[in-house]
DSSP file (Angstrom, degrees, kcal/mol; ACC not computed):
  #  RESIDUE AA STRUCTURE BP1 BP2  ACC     N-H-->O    O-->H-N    N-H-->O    O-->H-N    TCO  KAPPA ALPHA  PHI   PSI    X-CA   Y-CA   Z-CA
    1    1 A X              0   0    0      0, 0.0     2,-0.7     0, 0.0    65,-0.0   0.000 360.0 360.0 360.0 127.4   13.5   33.9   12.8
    2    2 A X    >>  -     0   0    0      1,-0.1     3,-2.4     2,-0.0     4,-0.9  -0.588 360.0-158.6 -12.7  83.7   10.8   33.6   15.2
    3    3 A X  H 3> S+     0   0    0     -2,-0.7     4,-2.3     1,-0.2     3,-0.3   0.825  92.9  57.4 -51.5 -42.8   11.1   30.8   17.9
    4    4 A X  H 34 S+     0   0    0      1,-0.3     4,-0.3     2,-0.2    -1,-0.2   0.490 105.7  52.9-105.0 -11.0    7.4   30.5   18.6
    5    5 A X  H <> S+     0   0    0     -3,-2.4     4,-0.8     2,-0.1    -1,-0.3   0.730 107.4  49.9 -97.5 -14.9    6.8   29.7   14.9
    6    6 A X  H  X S+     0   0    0     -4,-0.9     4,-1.4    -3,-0.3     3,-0.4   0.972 109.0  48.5 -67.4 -60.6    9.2   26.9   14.7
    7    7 A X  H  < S+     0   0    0     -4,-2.3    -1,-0.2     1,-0.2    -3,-0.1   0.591  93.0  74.5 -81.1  12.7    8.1   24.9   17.8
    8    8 A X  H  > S+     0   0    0     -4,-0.3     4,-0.6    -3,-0.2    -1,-0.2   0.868 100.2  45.8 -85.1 -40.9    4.2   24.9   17.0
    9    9 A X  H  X S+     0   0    0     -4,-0.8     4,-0.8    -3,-0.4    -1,-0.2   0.687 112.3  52.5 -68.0 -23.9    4.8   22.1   14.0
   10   10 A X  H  X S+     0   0    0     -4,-1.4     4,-1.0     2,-0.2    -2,-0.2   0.747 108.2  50.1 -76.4 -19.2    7.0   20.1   16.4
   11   11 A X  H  > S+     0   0    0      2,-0.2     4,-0.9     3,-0.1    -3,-0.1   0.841 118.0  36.4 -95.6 -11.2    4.4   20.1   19.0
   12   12 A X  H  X S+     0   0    0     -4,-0.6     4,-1.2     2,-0.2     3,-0.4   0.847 113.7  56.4 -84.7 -35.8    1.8   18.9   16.7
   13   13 A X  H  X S+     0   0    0     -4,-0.8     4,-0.8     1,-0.2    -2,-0.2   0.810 115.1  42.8 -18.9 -66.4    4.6   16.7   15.0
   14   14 A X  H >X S+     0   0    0     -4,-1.0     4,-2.2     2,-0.3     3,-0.6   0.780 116.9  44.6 -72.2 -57.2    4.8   15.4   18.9
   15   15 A X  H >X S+     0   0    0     -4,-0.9     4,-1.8    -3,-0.4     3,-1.1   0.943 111.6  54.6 -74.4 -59.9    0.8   15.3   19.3
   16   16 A X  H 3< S+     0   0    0     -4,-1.2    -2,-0.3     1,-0.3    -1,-0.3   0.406 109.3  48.4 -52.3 -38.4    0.5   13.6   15.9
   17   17 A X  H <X S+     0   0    0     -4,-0.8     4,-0.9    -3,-0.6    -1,-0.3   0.747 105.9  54.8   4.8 -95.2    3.0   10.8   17.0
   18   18 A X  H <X S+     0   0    0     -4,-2.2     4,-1.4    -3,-1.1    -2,-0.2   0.793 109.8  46.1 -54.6 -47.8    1.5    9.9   20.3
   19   19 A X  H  X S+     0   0    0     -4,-1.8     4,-0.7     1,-0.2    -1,-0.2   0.207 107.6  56.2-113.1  32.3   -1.5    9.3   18.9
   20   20 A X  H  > S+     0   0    0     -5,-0.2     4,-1.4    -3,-0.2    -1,-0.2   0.754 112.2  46.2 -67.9 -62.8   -0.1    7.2   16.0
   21   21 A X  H  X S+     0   0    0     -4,-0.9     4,-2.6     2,-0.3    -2,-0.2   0.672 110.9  51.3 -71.8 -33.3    1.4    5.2   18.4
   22   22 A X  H >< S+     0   0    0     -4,-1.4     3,-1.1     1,-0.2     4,-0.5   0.967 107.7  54.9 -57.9 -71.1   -1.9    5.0   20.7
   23   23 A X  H 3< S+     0   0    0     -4,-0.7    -2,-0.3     1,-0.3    -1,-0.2   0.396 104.1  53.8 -69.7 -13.1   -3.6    4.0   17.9
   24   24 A X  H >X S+     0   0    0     -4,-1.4     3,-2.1     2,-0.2     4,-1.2   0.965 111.8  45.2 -47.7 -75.4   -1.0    0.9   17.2
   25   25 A X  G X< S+     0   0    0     -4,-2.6     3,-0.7    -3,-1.1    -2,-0.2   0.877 117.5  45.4 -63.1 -34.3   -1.4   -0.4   20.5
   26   26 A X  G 34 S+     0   0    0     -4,-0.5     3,-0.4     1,-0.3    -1,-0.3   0.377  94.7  70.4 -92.7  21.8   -5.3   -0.1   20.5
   27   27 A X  G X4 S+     0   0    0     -3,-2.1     3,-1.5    -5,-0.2    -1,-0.3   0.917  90.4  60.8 -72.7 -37.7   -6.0   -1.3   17.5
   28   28 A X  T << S+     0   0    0     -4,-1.2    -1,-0.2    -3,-0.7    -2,-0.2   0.416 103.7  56.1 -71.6   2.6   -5.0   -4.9   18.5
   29   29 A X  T 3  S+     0   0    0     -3,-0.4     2,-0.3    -4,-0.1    -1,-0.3   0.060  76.5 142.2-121.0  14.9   -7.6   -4.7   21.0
   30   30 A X    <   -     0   0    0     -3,-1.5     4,-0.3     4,-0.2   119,-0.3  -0.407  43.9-100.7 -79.1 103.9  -10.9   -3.9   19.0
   31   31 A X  S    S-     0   0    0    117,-2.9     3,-0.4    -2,-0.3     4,-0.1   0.129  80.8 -16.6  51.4-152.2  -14.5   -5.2   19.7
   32   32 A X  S    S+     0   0    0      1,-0.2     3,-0.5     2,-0.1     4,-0.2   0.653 137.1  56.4 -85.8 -31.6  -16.6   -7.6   18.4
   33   33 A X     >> +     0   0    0      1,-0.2     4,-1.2     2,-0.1     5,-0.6   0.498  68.8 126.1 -87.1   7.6  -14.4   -7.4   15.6
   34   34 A X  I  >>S+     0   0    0     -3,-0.4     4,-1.3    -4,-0.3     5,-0.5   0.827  71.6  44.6 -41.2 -47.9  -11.4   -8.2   17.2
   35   35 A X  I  >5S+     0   0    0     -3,-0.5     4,-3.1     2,-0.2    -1,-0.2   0.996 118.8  49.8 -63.5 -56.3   -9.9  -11.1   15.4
   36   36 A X  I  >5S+     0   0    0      1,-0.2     4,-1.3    -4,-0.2    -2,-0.2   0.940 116.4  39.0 -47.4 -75.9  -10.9   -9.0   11.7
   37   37 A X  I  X5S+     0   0    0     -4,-1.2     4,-1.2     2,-0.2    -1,-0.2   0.778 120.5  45.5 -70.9 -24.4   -9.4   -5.5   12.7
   38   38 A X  I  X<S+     0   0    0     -4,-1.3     4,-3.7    -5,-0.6     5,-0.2   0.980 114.9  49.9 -69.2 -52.5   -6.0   -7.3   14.6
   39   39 A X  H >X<S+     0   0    0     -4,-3.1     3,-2.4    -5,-0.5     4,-1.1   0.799 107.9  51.3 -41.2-104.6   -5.9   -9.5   11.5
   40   40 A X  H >X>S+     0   0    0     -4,-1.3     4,-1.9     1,-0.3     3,-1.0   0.598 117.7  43.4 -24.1 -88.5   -6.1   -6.0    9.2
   41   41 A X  I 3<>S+     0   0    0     -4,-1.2     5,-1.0     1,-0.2    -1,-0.3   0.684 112.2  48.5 -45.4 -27.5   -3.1   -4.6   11.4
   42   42 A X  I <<5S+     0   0    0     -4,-3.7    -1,-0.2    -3,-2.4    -2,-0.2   0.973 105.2  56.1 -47.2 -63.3   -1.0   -7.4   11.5
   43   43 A X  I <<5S-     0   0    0     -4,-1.1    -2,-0.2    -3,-1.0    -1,-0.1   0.815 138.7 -67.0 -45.9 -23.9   -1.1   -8.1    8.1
   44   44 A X  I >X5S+     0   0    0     -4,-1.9     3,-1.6    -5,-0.3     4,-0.6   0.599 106.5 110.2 162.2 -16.5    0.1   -4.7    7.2
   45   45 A X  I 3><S+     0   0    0     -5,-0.8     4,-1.0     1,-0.3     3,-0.4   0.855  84.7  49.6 -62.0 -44.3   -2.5   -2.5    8.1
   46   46 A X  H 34<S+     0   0    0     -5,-1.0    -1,-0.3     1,-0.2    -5,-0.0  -0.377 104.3  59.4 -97.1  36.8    0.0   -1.1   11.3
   47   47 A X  H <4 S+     0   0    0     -3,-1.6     4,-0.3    -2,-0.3    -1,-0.2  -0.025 113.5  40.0-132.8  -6.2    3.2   -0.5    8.8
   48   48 A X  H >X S+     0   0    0     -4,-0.6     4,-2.2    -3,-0.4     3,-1.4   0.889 112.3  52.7 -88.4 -76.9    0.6    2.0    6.9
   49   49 A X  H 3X S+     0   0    0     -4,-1.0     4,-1.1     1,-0.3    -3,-0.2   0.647 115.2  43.2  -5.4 -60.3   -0.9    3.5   10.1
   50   50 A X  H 3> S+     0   0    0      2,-0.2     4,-1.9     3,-0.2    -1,-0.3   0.970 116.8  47.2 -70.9 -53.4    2.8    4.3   11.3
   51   51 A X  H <> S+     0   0    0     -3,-1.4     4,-1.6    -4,-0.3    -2,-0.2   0.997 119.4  40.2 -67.2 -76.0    3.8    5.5    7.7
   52   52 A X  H >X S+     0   0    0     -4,-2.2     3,-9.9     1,-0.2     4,-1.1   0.742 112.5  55.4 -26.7 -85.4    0.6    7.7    7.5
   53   53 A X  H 3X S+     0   0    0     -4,-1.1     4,-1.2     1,-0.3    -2,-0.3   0.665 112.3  37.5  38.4 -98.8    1.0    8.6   10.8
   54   54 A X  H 3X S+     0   0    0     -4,-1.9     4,-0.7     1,-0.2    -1,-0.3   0.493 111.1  65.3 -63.7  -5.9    5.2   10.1   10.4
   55   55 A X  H XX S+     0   0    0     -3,-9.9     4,-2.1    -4,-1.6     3,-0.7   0.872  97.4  50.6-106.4 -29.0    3.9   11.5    6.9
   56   56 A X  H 3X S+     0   0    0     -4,-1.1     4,-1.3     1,-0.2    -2,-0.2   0.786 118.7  47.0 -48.1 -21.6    1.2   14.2    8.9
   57   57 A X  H 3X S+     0   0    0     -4,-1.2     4,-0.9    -5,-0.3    -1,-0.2   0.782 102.7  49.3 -43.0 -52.5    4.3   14.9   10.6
   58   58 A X  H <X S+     0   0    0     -3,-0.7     4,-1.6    -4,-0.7    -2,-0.2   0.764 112.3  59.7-101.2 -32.8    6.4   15.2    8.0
   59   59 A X  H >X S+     0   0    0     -4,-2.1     3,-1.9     2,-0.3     4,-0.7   0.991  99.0  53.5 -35.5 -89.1    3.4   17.7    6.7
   60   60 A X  H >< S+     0   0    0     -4,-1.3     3,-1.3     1,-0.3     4,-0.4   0.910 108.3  52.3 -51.2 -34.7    3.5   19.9    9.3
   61   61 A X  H 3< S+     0   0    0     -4,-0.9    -1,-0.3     1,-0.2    -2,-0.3   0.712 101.9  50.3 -93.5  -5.8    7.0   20.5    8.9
   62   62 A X  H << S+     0   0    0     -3,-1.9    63,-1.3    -4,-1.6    -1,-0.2   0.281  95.1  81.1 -88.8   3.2    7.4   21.3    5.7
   63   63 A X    <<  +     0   0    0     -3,-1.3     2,-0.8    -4,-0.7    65,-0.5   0.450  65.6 119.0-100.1  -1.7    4.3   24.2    6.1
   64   64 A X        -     0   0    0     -4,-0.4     2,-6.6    -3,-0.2    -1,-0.2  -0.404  61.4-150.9 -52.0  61.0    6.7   26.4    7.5
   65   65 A X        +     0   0    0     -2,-0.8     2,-0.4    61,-0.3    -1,-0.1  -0.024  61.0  85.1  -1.7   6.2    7.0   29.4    5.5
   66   66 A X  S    S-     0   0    0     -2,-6.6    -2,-0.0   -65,-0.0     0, 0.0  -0.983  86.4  -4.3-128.4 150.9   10.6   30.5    5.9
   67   67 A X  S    S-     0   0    0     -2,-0.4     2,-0.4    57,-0.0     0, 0.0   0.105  77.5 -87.6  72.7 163.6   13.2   29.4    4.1
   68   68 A X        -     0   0    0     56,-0.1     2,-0.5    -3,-0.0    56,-0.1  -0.965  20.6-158.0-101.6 133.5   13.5   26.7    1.4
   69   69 A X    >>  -     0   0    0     -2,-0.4     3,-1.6    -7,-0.1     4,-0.5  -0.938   9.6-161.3-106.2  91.5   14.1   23.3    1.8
   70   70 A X  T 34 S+     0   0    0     -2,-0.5     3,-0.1     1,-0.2    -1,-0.0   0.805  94.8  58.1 -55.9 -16.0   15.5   21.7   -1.2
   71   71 A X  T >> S+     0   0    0      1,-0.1     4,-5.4     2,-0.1     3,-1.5   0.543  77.4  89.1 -65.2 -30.4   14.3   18.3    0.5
   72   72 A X  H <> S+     0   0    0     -3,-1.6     4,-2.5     1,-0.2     5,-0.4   0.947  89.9  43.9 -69.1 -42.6   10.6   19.2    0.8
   73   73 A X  H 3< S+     0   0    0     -4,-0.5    -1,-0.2     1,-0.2    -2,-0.1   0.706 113.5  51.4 -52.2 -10.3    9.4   17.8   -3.0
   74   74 A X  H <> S+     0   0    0     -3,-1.5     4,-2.7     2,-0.2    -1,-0.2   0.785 116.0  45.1-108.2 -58.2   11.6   14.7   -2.3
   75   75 A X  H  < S+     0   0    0     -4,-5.4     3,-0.2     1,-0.2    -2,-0.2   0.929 117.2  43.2 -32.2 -56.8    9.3   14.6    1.4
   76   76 A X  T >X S+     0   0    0     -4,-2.5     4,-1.1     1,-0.3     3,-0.6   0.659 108.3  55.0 -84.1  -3.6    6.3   15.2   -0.2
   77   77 A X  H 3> S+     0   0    0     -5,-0.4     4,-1.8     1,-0.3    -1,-0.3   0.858 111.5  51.4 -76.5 -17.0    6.8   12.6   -3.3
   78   78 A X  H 3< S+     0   0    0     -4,-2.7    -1,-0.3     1,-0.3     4,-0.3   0.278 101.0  55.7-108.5  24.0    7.4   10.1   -0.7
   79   79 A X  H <> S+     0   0    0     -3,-0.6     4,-0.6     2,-0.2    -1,-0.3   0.338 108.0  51.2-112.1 -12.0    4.2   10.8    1.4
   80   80 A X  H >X S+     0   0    0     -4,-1.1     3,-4.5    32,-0.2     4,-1.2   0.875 106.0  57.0 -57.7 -83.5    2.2   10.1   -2.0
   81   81 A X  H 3< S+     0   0    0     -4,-1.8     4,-0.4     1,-0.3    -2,-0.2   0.521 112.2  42.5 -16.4 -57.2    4.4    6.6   -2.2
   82   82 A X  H >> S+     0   0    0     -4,-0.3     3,-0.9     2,-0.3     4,-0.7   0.798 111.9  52.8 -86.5 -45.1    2.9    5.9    1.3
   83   83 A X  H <X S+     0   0    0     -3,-4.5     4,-0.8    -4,-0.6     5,-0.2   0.999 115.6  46.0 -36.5 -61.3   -1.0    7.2    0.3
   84   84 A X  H 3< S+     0   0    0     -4,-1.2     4,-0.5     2,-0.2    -1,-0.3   0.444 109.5  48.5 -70.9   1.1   -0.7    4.9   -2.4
   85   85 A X  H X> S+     0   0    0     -3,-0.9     3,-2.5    -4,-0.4     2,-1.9   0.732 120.3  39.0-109.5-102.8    0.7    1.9   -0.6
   86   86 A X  H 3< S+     0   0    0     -4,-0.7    -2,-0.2     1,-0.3    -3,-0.1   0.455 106.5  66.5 -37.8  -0.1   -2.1    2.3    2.2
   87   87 A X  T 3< S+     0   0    0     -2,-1.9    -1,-0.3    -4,-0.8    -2,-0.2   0.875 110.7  41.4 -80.0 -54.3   -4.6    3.1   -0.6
   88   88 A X  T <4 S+     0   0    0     -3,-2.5    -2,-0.2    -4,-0.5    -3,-0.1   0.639  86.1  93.1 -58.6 -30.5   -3.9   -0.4   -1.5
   89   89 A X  S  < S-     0   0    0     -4,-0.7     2,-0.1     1,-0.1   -45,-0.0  -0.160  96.8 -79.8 -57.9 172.6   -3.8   -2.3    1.1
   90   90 A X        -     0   0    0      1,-0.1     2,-0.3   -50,-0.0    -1,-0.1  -0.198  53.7 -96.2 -80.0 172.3   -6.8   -3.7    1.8
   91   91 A X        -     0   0    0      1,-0.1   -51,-0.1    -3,-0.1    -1,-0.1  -0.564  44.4 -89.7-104.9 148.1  -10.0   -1.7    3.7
   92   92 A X        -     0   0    0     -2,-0.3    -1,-0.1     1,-0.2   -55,-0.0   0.281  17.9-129.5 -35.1 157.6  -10.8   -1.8    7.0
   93   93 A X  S    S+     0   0    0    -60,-0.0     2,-0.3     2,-0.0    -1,-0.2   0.580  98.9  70.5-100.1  -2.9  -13.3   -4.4    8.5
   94   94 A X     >  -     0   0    0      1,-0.2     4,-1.2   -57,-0.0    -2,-0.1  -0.854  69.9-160.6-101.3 139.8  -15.1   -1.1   10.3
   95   95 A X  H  > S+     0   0    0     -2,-0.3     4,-4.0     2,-0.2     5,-0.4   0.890  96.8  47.9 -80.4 -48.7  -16.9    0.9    7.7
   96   96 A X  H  4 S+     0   0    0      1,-0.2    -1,-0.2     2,-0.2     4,-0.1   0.702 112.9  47.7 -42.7 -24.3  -17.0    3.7    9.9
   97   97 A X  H  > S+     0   0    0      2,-0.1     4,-3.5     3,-0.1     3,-0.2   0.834 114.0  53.6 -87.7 -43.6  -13.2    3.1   10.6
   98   98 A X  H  X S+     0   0    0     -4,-1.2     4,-1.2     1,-0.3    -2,-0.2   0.543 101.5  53.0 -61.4 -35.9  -12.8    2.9    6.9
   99   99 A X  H  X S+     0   0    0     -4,-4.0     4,-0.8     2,-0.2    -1,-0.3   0.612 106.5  52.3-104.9  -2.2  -14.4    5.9    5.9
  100  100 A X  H  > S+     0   0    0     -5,-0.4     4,-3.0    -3,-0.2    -2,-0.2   0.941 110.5  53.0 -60.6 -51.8  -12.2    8.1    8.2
  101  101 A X  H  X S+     0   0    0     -4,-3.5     4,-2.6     1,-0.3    -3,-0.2   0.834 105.1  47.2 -67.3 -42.8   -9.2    6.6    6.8
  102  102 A X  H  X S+     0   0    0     -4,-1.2     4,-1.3     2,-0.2     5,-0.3   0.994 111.7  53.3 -62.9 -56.8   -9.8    7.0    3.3
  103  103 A X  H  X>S+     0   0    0     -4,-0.8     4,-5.6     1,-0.2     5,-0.8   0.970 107.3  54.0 -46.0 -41.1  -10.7   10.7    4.0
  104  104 A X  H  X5S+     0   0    0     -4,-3.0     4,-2.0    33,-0.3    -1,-0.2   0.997 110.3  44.3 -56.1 -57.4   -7.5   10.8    5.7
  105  105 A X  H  X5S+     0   0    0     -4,-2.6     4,-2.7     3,-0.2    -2,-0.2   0.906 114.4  47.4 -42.2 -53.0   -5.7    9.5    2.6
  106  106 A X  H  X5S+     0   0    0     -4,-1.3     4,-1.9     2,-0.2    -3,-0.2   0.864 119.2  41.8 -69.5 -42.8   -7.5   11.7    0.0
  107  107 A X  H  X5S+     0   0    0     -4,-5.6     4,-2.9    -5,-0.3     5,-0.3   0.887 119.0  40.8 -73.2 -22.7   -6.9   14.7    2.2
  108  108 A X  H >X<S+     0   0    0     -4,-2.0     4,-1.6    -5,-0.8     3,-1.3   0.906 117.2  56.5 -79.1 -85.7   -3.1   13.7    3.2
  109  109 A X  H 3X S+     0   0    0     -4,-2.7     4,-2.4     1,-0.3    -3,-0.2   0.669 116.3  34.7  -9.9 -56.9   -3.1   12.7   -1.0
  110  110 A X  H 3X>S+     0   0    0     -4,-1.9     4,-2.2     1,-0.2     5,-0.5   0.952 115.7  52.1 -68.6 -50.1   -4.2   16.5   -1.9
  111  111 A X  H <X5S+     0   0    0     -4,-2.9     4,-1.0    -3,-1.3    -2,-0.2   0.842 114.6  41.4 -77.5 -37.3   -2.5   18.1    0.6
  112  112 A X  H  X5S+     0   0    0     -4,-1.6     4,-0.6    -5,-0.3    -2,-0.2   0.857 111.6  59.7 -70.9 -38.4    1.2   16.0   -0.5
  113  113 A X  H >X5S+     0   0    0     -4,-2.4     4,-1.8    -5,-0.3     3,-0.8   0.930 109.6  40.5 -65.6 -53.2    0.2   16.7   -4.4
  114  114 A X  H 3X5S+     0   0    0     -4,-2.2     4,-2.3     1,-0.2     5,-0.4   0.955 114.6  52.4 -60.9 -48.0    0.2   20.8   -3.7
  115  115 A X  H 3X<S+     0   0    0     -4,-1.0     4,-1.0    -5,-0.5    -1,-0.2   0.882 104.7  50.8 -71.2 -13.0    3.1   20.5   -1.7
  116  116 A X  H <X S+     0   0    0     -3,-0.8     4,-1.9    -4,-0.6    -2,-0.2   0.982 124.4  37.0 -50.7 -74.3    5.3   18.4   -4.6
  117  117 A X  H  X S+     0   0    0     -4,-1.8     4,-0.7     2,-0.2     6,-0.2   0.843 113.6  54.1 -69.0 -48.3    4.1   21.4   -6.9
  118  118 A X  H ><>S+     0   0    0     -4,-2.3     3,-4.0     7,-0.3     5,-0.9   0.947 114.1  45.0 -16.0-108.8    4.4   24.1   -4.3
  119  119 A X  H ><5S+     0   0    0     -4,-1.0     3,-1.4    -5,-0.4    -2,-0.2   0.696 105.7  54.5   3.9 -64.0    8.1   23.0   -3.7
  120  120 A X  H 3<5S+     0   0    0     -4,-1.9    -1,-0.3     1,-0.3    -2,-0.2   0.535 103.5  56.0 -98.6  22.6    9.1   22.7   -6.7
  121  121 A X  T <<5S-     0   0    0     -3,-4.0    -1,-0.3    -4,-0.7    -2,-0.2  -0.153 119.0-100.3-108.3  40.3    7.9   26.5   -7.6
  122  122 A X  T < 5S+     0   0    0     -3,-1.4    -3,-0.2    -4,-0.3    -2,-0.1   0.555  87.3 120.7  97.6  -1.1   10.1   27.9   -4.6
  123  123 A X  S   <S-     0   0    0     -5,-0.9    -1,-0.2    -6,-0.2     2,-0.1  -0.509  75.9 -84.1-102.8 166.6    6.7   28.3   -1.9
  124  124 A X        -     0   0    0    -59,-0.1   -61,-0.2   -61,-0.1    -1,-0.1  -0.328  47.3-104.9 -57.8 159.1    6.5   26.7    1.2
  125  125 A X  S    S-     0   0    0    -63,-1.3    -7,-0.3    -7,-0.2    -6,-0.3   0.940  83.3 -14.4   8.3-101.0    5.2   22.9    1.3
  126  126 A X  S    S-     0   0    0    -67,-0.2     2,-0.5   -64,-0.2   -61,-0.3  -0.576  74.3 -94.5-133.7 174.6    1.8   23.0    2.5
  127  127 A X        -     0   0    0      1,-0.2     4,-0.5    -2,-0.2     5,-0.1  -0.933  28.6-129.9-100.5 141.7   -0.3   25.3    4.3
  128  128 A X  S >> S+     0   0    0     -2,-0.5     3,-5.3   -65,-0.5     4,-1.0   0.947 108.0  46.5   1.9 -93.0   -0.5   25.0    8.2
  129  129 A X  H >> S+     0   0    0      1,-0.3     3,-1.7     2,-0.2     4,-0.9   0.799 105.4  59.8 -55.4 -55.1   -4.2   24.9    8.0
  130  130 A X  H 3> S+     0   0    0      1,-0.2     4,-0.7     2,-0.2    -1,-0.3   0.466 101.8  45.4  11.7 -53.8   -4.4   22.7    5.5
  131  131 A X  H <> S+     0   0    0     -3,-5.3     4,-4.8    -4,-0.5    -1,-0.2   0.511 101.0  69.1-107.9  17.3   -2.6   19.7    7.0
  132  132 A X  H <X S+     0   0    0     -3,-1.7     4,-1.9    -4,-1.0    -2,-0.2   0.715 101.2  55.9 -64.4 -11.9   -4.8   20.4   10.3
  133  133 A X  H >X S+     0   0    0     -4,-0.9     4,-1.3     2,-0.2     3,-1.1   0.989 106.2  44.9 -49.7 -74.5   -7.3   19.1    7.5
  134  134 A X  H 3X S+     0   0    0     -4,-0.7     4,-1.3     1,-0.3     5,-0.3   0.707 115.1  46.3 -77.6 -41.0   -5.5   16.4    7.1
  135  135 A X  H 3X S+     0   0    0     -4,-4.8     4,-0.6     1,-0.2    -1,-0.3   0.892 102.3  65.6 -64.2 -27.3   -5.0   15.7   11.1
  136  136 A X  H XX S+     0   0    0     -4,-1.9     4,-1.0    -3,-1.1     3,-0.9   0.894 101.5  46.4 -28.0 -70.0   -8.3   16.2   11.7
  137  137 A X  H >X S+     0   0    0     -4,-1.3     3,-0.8     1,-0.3     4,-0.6   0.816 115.8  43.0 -66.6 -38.5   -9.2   13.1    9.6
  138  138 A X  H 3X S+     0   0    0     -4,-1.3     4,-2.2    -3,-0.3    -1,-0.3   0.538 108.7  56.7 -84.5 -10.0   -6.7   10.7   11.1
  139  139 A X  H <X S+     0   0    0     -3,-0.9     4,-0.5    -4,-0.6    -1,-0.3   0.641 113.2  42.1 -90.7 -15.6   -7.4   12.0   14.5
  140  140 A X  H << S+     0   0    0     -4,-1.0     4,-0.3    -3,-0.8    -2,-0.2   0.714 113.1  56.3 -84.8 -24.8  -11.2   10.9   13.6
  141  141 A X  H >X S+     0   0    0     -4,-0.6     4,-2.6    -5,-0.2     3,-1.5   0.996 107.6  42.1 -52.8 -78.9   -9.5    8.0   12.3
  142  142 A X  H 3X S+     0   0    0     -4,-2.2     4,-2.9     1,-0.3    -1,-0.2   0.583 111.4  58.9 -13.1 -44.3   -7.8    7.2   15.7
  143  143 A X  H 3X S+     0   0    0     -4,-0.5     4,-1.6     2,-0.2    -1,-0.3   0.638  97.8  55.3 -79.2 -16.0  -11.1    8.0   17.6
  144  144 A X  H X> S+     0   0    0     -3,-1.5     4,-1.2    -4,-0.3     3,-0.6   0.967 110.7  52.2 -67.0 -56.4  -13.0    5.3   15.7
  145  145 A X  H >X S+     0   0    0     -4,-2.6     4,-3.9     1,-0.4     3,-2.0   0.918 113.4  41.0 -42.0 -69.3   -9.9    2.7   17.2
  146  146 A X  H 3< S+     0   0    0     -4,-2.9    -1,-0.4     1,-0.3    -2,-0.2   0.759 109.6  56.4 -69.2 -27.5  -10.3    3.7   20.5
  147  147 A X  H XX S+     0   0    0     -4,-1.6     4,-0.6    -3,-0.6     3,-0.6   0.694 109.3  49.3 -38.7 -30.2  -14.2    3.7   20.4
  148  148 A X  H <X S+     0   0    0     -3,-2.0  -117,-2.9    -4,-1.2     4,-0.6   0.752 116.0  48.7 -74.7 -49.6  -14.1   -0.1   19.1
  149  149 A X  H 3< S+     0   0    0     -4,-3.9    -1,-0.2    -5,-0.3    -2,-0.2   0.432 102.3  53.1 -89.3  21.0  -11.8   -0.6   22.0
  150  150 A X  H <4 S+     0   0    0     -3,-0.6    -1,-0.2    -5,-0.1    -2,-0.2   0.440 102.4  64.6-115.9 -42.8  -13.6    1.0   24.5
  151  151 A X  H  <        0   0    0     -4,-0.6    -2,-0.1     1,-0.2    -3,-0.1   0.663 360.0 360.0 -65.6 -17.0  -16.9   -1.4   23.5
  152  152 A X     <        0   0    0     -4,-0.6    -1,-0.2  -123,-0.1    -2,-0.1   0.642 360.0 360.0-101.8 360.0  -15.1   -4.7   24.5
């Protein structure tokens, strides 16, 4: 096995994390909108945002390509369960914040669905590139936060 392939999804795991975790603490802080977007995250909004958050994680680490994991369909059924929970909550009071995050969902949604079916015909998870898709969007997500909190 290859060391160098192993630790490249635990250091975005890592990166993917951290800036879950920024984006916790600056959410509560947001703009003009501050009472509306704190409100959002209180309510629930920042028990999705952490879920999401650990399931791009959980993403990258199943897109490794050696080995089988008898675990990964079980992963990926329960990073839909989490789409669909934060699909439901209610939407963001930034539209702009609002339409990262649903892209983020639909792509993290697509990307969880292949890897259910993927899995359970023998293949790795997900593709690498692929759930950079998917970080991509939450990391645009993330950038919205801290731009809202940057304005006040």
């Amino acid at each position: 096995m290859n060391p160098s392939v192993r630790v490249r999804p635990a250091v975005r795991g890592v990166l993917v994390s951290a800036g879950a975790a920024l984006l916790l603490t600056t959410l509560a802080s947001c703009s003009d909108d501050k009472e509306t977007l704190e409100s959002w995250s209180e309510k629930g909004g920042q028990k999705h945002m952490t879920a999401i958050g650990k399931d791009v994680t959980t993403l990258i680490q199943v897109s490794d390509p050696i080995g089988s994991d008898p675990t990964v369909a079980s992963q990926c059924s329960q990073v839909l369960d989490d789409v669909k929970a934060a699909t439901a909550y209610g939407e963001l009071p930034d539209d702009i914040a609002q339409t990262h995050w649903k892209e983020a969902l639909d792509r993290l949604d697509t990307a969880a669905s292949r890897c259910v079916r993927n899995a359970k015909a023998g293949k790795a998870g997900t593709s690498l590139t692929e759930v950079m898709d998917v970080q991509s969007s939450f990391h645009g997500f993330a950038q919205r936060i801290e731009d809202l909190r940057s304005q006040s």
